[in-house]
Structure formats: structure tokens, C-alpha cells
C-alpha positions as CSV (number, residue, x, y, z in Angstrom):
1,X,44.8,-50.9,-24.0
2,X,44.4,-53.3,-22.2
3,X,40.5,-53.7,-22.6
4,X,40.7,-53.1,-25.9
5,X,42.9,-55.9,-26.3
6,X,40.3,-57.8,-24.0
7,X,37.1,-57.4,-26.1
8,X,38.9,-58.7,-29.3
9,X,39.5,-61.9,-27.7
10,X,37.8,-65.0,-29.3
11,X,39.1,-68.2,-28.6
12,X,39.5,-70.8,-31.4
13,X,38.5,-73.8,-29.2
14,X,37.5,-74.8,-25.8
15,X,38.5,-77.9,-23.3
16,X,35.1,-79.8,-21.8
17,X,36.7,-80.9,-18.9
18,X,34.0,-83.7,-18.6
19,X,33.8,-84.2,-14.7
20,X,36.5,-82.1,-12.8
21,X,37.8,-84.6,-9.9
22,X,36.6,-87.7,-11.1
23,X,38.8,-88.1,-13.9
24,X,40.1,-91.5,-13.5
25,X,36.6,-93.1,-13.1
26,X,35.4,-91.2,-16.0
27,X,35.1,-94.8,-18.0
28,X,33.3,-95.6,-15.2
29,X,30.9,-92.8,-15.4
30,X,30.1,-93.3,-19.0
31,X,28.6,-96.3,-18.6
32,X,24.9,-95.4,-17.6
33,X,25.1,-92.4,-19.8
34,X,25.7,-94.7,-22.5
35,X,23.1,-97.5,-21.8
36,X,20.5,-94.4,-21.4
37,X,21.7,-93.2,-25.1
38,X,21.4,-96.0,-26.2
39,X,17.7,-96.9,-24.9
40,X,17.0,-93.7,-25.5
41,X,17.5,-93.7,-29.7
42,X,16.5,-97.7,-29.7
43,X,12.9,-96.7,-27.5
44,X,12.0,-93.7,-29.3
45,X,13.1,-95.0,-32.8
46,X,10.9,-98.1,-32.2
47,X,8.1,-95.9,-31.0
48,X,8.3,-93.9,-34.3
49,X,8.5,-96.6,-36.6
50,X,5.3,-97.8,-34.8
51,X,3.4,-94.9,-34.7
52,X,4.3,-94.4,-38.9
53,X,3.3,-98.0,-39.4
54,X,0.0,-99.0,-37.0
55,X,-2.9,-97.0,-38.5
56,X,-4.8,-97.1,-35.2
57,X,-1.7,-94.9,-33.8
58,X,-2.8,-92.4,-36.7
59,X,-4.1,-89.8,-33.8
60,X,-3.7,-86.8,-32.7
61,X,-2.3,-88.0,-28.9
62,X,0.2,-90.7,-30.6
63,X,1.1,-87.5,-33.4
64,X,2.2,-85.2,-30.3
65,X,4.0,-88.7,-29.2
66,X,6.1,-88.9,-32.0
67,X,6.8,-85.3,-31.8
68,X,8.1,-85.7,-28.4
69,X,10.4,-88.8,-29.2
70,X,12.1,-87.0,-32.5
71,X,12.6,-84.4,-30.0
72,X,14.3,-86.5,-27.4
73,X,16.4,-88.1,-30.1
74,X,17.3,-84.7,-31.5
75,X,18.5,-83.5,-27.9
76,X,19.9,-86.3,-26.7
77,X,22.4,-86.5,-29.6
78,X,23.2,-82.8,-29.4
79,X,25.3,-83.8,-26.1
80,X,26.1,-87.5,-25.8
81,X,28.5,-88.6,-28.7
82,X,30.6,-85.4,-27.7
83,X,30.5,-86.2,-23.8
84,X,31.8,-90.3,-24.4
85,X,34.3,-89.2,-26.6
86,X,35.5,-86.9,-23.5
87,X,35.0,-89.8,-21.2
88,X,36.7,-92.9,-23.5
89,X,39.1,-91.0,-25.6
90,X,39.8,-87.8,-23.6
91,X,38.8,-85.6,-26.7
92,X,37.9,-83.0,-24.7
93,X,38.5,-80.2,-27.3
94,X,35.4,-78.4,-29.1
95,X,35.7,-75.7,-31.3
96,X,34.1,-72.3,-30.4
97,X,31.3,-72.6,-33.1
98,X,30.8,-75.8,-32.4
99,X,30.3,-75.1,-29.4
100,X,27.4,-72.6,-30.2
101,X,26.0,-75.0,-32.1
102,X,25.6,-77.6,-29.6
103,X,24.5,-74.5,-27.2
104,X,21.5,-73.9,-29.9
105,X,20.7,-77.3,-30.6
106,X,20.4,-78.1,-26.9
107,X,18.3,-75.1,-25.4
108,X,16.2,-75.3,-28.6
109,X,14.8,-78.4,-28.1
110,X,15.2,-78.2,-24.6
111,X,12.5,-75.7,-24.8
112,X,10.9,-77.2,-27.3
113,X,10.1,-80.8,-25.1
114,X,8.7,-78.3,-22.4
115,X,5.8,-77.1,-25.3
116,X,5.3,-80.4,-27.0
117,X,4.0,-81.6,-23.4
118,X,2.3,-78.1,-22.9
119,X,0.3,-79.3,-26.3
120,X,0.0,-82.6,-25.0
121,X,-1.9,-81.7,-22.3
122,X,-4.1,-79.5,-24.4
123,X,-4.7,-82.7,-26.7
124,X,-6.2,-84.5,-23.6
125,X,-7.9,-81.6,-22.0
126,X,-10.1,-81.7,-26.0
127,X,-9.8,-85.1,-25.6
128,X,-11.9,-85.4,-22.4
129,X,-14.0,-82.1,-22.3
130,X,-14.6,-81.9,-26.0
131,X,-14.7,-85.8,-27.6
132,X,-17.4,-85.7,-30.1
133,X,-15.1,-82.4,-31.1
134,X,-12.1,-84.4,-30.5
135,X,-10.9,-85.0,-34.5
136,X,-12.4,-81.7,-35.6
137,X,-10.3,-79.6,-33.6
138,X,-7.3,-81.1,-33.8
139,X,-6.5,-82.1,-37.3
140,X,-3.6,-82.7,-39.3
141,X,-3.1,-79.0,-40.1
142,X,-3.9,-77.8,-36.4
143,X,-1.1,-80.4,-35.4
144,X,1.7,-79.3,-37.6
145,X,1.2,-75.8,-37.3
146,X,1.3,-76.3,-33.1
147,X,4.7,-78.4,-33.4
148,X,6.0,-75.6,-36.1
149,X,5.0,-72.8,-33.1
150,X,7.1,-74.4,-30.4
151,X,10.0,-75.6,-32.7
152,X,9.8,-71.9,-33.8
153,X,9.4,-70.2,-30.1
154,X,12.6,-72.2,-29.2
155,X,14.4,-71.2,-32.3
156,X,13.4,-67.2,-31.6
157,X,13.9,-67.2,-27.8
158,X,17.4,-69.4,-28.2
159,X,19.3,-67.3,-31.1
160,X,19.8,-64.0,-29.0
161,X,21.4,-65.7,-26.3
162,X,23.8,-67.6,-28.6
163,X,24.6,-64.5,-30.1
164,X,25.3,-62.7,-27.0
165,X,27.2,-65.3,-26.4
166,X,29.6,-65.0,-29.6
167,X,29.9,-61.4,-28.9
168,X,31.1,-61.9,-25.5
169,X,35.3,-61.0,-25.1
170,X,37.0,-64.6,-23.2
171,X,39.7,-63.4,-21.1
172,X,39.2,-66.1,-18.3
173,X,40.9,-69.1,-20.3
174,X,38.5,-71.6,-22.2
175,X,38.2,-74.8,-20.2
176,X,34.4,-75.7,-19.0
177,X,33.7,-77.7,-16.4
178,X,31.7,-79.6,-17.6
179,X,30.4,-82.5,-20.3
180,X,28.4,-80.2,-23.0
181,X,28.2,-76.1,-23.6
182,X,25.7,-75.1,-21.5
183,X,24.7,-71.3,-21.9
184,X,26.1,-69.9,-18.7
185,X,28.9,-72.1,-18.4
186,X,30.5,-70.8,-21.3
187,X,29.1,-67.0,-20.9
188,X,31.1,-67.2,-17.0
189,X,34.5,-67.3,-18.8
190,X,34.0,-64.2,-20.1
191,X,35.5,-61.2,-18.7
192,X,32.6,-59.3,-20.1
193,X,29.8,-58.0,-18.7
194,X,27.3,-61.0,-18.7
195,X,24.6,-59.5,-16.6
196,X,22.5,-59.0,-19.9
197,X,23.0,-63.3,-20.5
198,X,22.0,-64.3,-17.0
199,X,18.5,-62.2,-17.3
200,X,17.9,-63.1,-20.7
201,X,18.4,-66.4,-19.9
202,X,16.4,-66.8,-16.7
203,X,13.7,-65.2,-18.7
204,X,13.9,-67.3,-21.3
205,X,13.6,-70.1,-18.7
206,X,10.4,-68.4,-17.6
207,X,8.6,-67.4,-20.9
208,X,9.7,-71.2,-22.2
209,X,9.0,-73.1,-18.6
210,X,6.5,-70.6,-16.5
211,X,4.1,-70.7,-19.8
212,X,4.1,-74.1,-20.5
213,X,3.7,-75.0,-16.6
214,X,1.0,-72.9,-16.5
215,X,-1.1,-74.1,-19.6
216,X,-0.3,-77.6,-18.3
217,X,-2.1,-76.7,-14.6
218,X,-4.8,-75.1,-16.4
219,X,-5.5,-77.7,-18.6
220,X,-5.4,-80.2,-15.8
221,X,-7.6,-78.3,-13.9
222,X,-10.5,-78.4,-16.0
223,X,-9.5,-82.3,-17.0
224,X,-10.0,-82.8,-13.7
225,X,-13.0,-80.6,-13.0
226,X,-14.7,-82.6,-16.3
227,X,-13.9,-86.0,-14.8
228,X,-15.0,-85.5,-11.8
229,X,-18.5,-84.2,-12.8
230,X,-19.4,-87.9,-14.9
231,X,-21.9,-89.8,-13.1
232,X,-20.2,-93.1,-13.9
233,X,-17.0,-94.5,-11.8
234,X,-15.7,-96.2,-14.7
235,X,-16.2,-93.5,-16.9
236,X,-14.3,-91.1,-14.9
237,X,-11.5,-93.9,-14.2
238,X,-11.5,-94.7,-17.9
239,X,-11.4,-90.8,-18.9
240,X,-8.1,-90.3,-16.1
241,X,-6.2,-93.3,-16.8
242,X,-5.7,-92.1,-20.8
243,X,-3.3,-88.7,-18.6
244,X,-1.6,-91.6,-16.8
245,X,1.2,-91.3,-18.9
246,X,1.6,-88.0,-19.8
247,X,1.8,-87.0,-15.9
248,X,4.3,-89.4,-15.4
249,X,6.2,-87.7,-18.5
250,X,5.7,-84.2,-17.1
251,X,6.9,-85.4,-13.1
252,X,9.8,-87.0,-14.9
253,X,10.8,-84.1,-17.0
254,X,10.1,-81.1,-14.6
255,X,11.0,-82.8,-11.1
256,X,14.8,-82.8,-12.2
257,X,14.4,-79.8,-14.3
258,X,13.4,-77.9,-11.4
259,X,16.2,-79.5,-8.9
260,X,18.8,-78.4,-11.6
261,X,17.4,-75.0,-11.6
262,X,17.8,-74.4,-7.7
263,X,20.5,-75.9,-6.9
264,X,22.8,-74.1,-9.6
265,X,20.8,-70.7,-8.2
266,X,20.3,-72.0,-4.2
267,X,23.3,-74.8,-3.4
268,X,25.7,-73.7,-5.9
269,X,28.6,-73.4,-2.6
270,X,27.5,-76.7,-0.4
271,X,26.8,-78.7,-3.0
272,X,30.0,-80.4,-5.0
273,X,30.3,-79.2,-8.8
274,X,30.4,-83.0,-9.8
275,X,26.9,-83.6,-8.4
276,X,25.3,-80.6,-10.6
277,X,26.8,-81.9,-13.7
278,X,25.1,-85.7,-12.8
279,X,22.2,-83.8,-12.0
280,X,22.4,-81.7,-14.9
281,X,23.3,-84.6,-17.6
282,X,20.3,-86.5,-15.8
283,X,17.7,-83.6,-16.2
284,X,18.7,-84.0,-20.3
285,X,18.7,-88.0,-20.3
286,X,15.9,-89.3,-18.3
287,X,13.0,-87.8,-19.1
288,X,13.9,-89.4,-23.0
289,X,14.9,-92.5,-22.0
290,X,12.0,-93.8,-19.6
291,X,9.1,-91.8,-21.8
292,X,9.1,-94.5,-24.4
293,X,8.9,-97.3,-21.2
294,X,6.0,-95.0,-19.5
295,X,3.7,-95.2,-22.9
296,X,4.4,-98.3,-23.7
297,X,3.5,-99.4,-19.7
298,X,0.3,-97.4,-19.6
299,X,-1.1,-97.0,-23.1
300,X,-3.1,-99.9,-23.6
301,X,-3.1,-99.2,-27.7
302,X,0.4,-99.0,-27.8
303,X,1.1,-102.2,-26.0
304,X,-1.8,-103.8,-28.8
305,X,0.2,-101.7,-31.6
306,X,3.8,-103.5,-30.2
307,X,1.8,-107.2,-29.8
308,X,-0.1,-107.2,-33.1
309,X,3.3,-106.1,-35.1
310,X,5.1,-109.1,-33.8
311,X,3.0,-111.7,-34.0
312,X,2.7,-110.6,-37.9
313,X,6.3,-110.6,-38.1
314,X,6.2,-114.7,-36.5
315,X,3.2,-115.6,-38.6
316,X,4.9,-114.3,-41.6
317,X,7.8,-116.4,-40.7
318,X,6.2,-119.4,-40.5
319,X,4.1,-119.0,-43.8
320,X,7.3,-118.4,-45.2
321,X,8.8,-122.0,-43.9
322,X,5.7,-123.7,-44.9
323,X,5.4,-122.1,-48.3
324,X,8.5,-119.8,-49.6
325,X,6.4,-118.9,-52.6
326,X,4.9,-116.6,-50.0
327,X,8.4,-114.8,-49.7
328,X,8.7,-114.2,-53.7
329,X,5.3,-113.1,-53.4
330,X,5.2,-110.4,-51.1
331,X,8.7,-109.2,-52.8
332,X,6.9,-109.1,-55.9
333,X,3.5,-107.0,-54.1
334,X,6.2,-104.2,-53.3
């Protein structure tokens, strides 16, 4: 009876219980989470509205870009308004389909940041091996259909999992330790059997990760091979330094990524539970809050895209204080 009674149980809500043990600095805590939001949604925004408004940025590298910071945004904000309000007003309740939600939102485009870099590397490996090819190859339609593929992959590999989730009976109470609803977080306080969720989910990991790795090592494989074949030294410096970026986005998103995954599979009993939800909260924030620094440090028409917009902006200013006819005028233009 009482099983039966078991597998009928769904609770209405759960308690995020932010980070058990360090309640009282919790203020404390929010602080850097909060500044990296914040950079996070003003850096990628900014590189957005740059990439809609410089034409030279009208490419297929700065398209994959832009892809990438909509994606950071997207994730990002799946976790962080819900995690301060833990941390400044203790609202540490979420409701169990909100919960799901977030769960979706957050392994989709989890998944989905792993393949736009995947394509990223692709754009450079055409980029270098294949450039009188370059804008044939990848063209508008080739671009959209690549971004729809990984949006879509994330969207089909993610929904059975949240499912299984929902179907699972919660007899174990329905506080998480933790800042956001991860999938196996919420699947331990089942008293189910959620062998079926760990495998699926590590193989999810696999398909999602092992793939994209892979196409990424291949791809730099043969960049490489190509470079090192020109006769020229500055050819083949001027051919690497256009990846300098996008390796520093892949060693920023993966290195944690990968840390995350073995210690929760490896140190999960000598290291403390409030260091893998830092680690764990870092693994989601970093990698979208310094790729927007990292391209705008090492791509050269990004930095002339930033430069050219503001001094615009001030020469526009001062025509305006020398002539304000110049004001009505350009109102009048749009």
C-alpha cells in the first residue's frame, strides 16, 4: 500500500536551499554572481547590438558570435534572478513545474553552447582550409539551418529526461541543495528507481559533449595541419591568431565543465557540497561573462567595430552643439 501510495506522490513545490552551511554569508556570496550577471547581459547585449549594427561584422564567424551570446544570455537568466532572490530575500520556494522549466531551459542551452562552438570551429577550419570557398559554403541559409540543428538536438535530447523526471514518485522530502534545479539533484529525492535518469543523462552528456569535443579536435587538427603547411611565417601567424579567441572560449567553457563533471562523479565524499555548487554555478557563469572580454581583446575587427561606433556617437555630438539643425535633421531622415 504503501508503494502505491509512494508512486502517486508529486510535490506541489520545492525549497532551493541556495548554499547549505553558508547561510548567513549568503549576501555575501551573491555579490560576484551578480556582478558576473550583470557583465554577462551588458557584454553580450552590447556585442549583439554591434554585430546587428556594423556591416563589416555581417559574417559568418561574428553570425556564430552572436549565436553564442543570445545563448549565454538565455542560460544565464534561466538560473540567476531565481538564485539572488534565494540569496537577498530567502525566496527559496519553486514550484515543481517551474522547476522543470528551469531544468529544460538550462540543459538545453547548456547543450546548445557546447554545438554553437562545435560550429565555430567548423566556421574557422572553412575559414582557413577553404577561403576562396569561405562565403559560398557558409551562407545565410547554411547558418540558420546549423544554429536551428543544435537548438533542436538540445531540445530532443533534453525533453526525455525532464519527463522522466515528472514521472518520478518524491518520497524523500523536496528541499535541494542547491541554487538552481539541476537534473540529478532533483531526480535523487526520488524514491524511485532513477537508474534509467543517471544513464540517460550521462549519455546525454556524451552524445551533446563527446560529439562536439570531437568535431572541435578534428577540426583543429586539420587547421592546424593547413597552417603549418604555408610557406609564409606571417601567413601562418596571421591564419592562427583569427582561432585565438575561440580556443580561449572553448578552454574557458570545457576546463570547468569537465572539473564539474569529475568531481560530482570522482570527489563527491572529500570534497565539501558547498564547493561543487561554486564550482557548479561557475561552470554556468564564466564561460558567458569573459567570452564577450576574450573577442573583444583578440578580434582586431571587433575592437575597430567598438572604436568606429563611438567616435560616431562623439562626432555626432559635437555637430549637434555646433549646428542643432543637424539633430532635427537626422530625426526627420528616420
Amino acid at each position: 500500500m504503501h508503494d502505491y501510495n509512494c508512486s502517486r506522490l508529486t510535490p506541489t513545490s520545492f525549497i532551493l536551499n541556495g548554499v547549505p552551511g553558508l547561510e548567513s554569508a549568503h549576501i555575501w556570496i551573491s555579490l560576484p554572481f551578480c556582478s558576473m550577471y550583470l557583465a554577462t547581459v551588458l557584454g553580450n547585449c552590447g556585442l549583439l547590438y554591434l554585430i546587428y549594427l556594423e556591416e563589416s561584422l555581417h559574417r559568418p564567424m561574428y553570425y556564430f558570435l552572436a549565436l553564442l551570446s543570445f545563448t549565454d544570455i538565455v542560460q544565464c537568466t534561466s538560473i540567476v534572478p531565481k538564485m539572488l532572490c534565494i540569496f537577498w530575500f530567502d525566496l527559496k520556494e519553486i514550484s515543481f513545474n517551474a522547476c522543470l522549466i528551469q531544468m529544460f531551459f538550462l540543459h538545453t542551452f547548456t547543450g546548445m553552447e557546447s554545438g554553437v562552438l562545435m560550429l565555430m570551429a567548423l566556421d574557422r577550419y572553412v575559414a582557413i582550409c577553404y577561403p576562396l570557398r569561405y562565403t559560398t559554403i557558409l551562407t545565410n541559409s547554411v547558418i540558420f539551418k546549423a544554429g536551428l540543428f543544435t537548438f533542436l538536438r538540445g531540445v530532443m535530447l533534453v525533453i526525455p529526461f525532464t519527463l522522466l523526471t515528472k514521472s518520478l514518485p518524491y518520497c524523500k522530502g523536496n528541499i535541494i541543495s542547491h541554487t538552481y534545479c539541476d537534473h540529478m539533484s532533483v531526480a535523487k529525492l526520488s524514491c524511485g528507481n532513477v537508474k534509467v535518469n543517471a544513464i540517460y543523462g550521462l549519455m546525454v552528456a556524451l552524445l551533446i559533449g563527446g560529439f562536439d569535443i570531437l568535431c572541435i579536435t578534428v577540426s583543429y587538427t586539420m587547421i592546424l595541419q593547413a597552417v603549418v603547411s604555408l610557406s609564409s611565417a606571417d601567413a601562418r601567424q596571421k591564419a592562427f591568431s583569427t582561432c585565438t579567441a575561440h580556443i580561449c572560449a572553448i578552454i574557458i567553457t570545457y576546463v570547468p565543465a569537465f572539473f564539474t563533471f569529475f568531481t560530482h562523479r570522482f570527489g563527491g565524499h572529500t570534497i565539501p557540497h558547498s564547493v561543487h555548487i561554486f564550482v557548479a554555478n561557475l561552470y554556468l557563469l564564466l564561460p558567458p561573462t569573459l567570452n564577450p572580454i576574450v573577442y573583444g581583446i583578440k578580434t582586431k575587427q571587433i575592437q575597430e567595430g567598438i572604436l568606429k561606433l563611438f567616435l560616431s556617437k562623439r562626432l555626432l555630438k559635437k555637430e549637434i552643439k555646433v549646428n542643432p539643425s543637424v539633430m532635427r535633421e537626422d530625426h526627420f531622415h528616420r
